[in-house]
C-alpha positions in Angstrom: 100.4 136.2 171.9 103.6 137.0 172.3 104.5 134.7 174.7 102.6 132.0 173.1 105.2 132.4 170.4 108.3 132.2 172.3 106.8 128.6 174.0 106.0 127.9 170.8 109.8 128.1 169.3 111.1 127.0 173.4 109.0 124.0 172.7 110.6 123.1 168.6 114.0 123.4 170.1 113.5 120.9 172.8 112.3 118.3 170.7 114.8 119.2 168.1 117.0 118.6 170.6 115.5 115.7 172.7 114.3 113.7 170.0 118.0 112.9 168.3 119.9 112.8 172.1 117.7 110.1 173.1 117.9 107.9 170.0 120.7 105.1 170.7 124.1 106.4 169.2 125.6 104.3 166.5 128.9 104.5 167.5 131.4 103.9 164.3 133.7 101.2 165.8 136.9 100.4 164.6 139.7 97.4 165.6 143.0 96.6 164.4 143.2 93.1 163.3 146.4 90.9 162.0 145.8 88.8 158.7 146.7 85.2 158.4 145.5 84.2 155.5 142.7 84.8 152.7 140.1 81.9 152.3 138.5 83.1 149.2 137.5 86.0 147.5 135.6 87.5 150.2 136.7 85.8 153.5 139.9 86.5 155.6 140.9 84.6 158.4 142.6 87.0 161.0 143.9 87.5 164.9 141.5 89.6 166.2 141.6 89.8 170.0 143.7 87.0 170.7 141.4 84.9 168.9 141.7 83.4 165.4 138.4 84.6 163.5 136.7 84.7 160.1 135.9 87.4 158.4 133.0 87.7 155.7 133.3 90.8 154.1 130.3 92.7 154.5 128.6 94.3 150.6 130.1 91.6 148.5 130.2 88.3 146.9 132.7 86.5 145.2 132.3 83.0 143.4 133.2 79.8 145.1 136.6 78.6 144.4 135.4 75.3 145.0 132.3 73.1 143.3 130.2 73.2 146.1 126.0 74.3 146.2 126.3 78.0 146.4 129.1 77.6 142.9 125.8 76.1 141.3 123.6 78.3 142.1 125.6 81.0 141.2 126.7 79.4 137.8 122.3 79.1 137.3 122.3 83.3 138.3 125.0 84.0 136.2 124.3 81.8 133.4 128.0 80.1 133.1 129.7 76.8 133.4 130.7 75.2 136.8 134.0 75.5 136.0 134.0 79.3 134.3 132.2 80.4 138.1 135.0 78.3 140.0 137.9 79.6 138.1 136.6 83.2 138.2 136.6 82.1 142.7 140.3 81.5 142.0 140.7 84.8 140.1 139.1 86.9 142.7 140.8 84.9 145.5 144.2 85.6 144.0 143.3 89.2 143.7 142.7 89.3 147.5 145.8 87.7 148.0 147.7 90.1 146.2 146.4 92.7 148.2 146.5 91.5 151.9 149.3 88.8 153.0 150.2 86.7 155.9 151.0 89.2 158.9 149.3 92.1 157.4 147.4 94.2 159.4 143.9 95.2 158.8 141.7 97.7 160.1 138.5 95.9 160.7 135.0 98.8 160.7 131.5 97.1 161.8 128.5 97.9 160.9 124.9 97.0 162.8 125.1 93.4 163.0 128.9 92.3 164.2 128.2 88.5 163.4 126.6 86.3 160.3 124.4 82.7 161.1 127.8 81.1 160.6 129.4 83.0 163.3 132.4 84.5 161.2 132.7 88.8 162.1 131.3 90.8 159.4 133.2 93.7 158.7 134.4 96.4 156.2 137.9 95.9 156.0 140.4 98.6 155.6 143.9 98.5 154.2 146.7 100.9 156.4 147.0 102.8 153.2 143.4 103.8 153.7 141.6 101.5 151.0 139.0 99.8 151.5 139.5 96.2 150.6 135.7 95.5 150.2 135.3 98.0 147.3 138.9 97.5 146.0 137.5 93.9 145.1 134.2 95.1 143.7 136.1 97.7 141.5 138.6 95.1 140.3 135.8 93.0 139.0 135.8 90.1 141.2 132.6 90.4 143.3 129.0 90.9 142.9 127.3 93.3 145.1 125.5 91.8 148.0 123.3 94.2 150.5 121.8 92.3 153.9 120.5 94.5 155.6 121.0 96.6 158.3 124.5 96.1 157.2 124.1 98.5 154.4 126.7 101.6 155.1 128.3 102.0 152.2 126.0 100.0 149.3 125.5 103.1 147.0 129.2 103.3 146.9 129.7 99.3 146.6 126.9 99.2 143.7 129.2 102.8 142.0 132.5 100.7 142.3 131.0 97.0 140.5 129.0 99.3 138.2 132.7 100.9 137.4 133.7 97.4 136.9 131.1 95.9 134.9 131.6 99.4 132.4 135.0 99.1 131.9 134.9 95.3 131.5 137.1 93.6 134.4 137.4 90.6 136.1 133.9 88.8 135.9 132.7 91.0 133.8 135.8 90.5 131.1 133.7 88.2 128.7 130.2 89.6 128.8 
């Protein structure tokens, strides 16, 4: 009986064990990358490996700066004018602007899927003074929360940061 009992324990270790060594390891990875410009309010276009790349920040949203199909349909989800969705694009395009410049560099943290159906890198991008720019546009106001899956690290603490936003009434959430 005795024995039984000790196989029994031998046995819940090893698959304790086993079981979480043999499931792939999700390495965090983490590059350096050189700014050279912002696009909009939630695409950079950087250096990254001797290659010019763009960057669609992963857990966010921001509103077109331009008329184009998506600044429709996200002036029909919001319930605002063409124009009030564009110029609020240029707000939160400006914010970005203000935060990263030319030359800048930028720590660039991936999550499960490296790439979008465009091609552009997806990435949660970090600041060298250890912000990270993704939720420093969601707690300014100037992004909507966006979770694609299996990109979804850090969503409880993207949907904290635009709920902060919304509360205290900044950037798209000024007027409502």
């Amino acid at each position: 009986m005795l024995k039984n009992r000790y196989l029994a324990w031998f046995l819940i270790v090893l698959v304790l064990i086993a079981v979480p060594a043999a499931l792939p390891a999700r390495a965090e990875q983490r590059d350096l990358a050189t700014v050279i410009r912002v696009i909009d309010g939630n695409v950079l276009k950087v250096e990254y490996k001797d290659k010019k790349e763009s960057v669609r920040l992963i857990g966010i949203d921001a509103p077109e700066c331009k008329i184009n199909r998506k600044a429709r349909r996200d002036a029909i989800r919001t319930r605002q004018g063409l124009l009030t969705v564009t110029s609020m694009g240029i707000e939160a395009a400006r914010y970005v602007k203000r935060q990263v410049k030319k030359g800048d560099t930028v720590i660039l943290e991936f999550d499960v899927r490296m790439r979008d159906k465009y091609g552009r890198l997806l990435s949660y991008v970090h600041l060298v003074d250890g912000r990270m720019l993704n939720e420093e546009i969601l707690r300014a106001g100037y992004a909507y929360t966006v979770t694609v899956a299996p990109n979804v690290k850090y969503r409880d603490r993207f949907q904290k940061a635009r709920s902060e936003a919304k509360k205290s009434r900044r950037g798209l959430w000024k007027e409502t």
